[in-house]
Every structure is written in C-alpha cells, then in structure tokens.
C-alpha positions in Angstrom: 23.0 5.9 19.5 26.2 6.6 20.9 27.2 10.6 20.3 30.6 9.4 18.6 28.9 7.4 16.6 26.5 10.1 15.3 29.7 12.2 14.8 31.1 9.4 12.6 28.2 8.9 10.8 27.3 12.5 9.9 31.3 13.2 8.8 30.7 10.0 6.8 27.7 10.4 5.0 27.2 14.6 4.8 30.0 16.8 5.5 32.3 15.2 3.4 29.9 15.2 0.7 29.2 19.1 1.4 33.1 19.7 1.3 34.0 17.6 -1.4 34.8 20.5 -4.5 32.5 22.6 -2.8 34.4 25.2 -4.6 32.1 24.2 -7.8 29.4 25.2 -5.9 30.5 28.9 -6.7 27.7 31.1 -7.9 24.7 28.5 -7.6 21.4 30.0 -7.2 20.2 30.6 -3.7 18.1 27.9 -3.8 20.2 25.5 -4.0 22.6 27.1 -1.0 19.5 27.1 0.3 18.8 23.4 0.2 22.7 22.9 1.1 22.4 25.4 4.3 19.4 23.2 5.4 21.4 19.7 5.0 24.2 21.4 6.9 22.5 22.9 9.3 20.7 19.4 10.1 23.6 18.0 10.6 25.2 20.3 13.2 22.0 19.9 15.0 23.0 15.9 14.7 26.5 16.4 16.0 26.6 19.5 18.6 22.9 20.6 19.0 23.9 23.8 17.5 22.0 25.7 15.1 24.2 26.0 12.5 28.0 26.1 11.5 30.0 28.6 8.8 27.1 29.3 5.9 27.6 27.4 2.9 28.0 30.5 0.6 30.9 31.8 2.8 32.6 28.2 3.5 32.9 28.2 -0.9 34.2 31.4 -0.8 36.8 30.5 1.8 37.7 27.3 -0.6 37.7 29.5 -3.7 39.9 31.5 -1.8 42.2 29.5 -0.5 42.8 27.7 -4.3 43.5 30.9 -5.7 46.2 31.6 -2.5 47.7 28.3 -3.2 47.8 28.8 -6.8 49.5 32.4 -6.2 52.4 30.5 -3.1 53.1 28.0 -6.1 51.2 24.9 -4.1 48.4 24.1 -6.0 48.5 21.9 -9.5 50.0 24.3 -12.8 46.8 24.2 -14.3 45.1 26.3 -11.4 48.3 28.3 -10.9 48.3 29.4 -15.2 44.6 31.1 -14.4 46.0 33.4 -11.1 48.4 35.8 -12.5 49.3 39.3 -10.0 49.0 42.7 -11.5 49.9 45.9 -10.0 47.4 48.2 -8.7 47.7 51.7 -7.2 47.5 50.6 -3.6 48.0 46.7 -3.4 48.8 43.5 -5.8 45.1 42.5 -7.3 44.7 39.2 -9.8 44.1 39.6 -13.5 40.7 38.3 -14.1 39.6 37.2 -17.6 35.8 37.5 -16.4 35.2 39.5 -19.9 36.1 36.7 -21.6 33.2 34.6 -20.7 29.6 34.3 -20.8 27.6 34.3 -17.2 28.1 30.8 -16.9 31.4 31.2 -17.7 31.8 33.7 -14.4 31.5 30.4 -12.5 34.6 29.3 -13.8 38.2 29.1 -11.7 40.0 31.5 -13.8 37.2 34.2 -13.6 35.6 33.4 -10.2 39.1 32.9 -8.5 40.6 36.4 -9.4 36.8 38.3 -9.0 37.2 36.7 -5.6 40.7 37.5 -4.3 39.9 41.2 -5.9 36.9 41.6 -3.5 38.9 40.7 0.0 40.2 43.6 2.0 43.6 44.7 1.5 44.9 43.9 4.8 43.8 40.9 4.8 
C-alpha cells in the first residue's frame, strides 16, 4: 500500500479518534493510557516507522492546557471561560481551583483539573 495512503488511513481511522476530546481522557488510570500509548504508538510505527510520538498523558495535558489558556484570552465558549478565574499570588497570576469542592471523580472535571493544571506549569512559561 501506497505510504500516503497509509498516512490517510491512520489519520482517518486512529489519530483523530485519539485527539478527539482527548482532554476527557484527564486523570484515567494508567492502564488505559497505557492501552492508548500502545494504539498510538502502532500507529506512528504505520506512518513514519518511528517508535512513538508525544505520550498520551502529556498530549491531554497540553489540550487541558491549552482550553484553560483559551478560556483565560477570552477564545474559548463562556461556559469554559466561567470555571478559569485569575487570582493573585505572591510571585505570578495562578487560577482559582474549586478542586475542594468535589469528590475524586470530580478532580477529573474542567473546572478543577483546568486550574490544578495551569497551577502546576512553570512560571516562565
């Protein structure tokens, strides 16, 4: 099979499917990033004969990430924006998280997982 075609095919039926809302794939076991690494990593095998690409845990983080920096530059929907809002710290602006509001399952949620998330990245970033 043409290597286009492979290309085409793998976009089609897996990586679109891995990075679909793979932001709801926040704070799944390791066994099932597990499972999701392997599925990725057979299809960058398929497509460039490389061993792997950005790890699934850190490509949800990115997304998480980058919802919660949309929400905070006023470009993502006004129900994602409501749950980011800035506070002051001593040394740099860090999000409010409501994290004590929930149970553990509830950590998995935008409003929890978005701010916990945005705390944890370096400062000069």
């Amino acid at each position: 099979m043409p290597a286009e075609a492979v290309k085409t095919l793998v976009q089609a039926f897996i990586s679109c499917h891995l990075d679909y809302c793979n932001s709801l794939f926040y704070g799944i076991t390791e066994g099932l990033v597990s499972r999701l690494q392997s599925v990725q990593n057979a299809a960058a095998r398929l497509v460039s004969g490389a061993l792997h690409w950005l790890p699934v845990r850190r490509w949800v983080d990115f997304k998480m990430a980058t919802l919660v920096y949309l929400s905070l530059s006023s470009m993502a929907p006004a129900y994602l924006a409501a749950d980011c809002q800035l506070v002051s710290d001593d040394s740099r602006r860090q999000l409010l998280s409501s994290t004590n509001l929930y149970s553990n399952y509830g950590d998995r949620c935008f409003s929890a997982a978005g701010p916990k998330l945005w705390n944890s990245l370096p400062a000069d970033l």
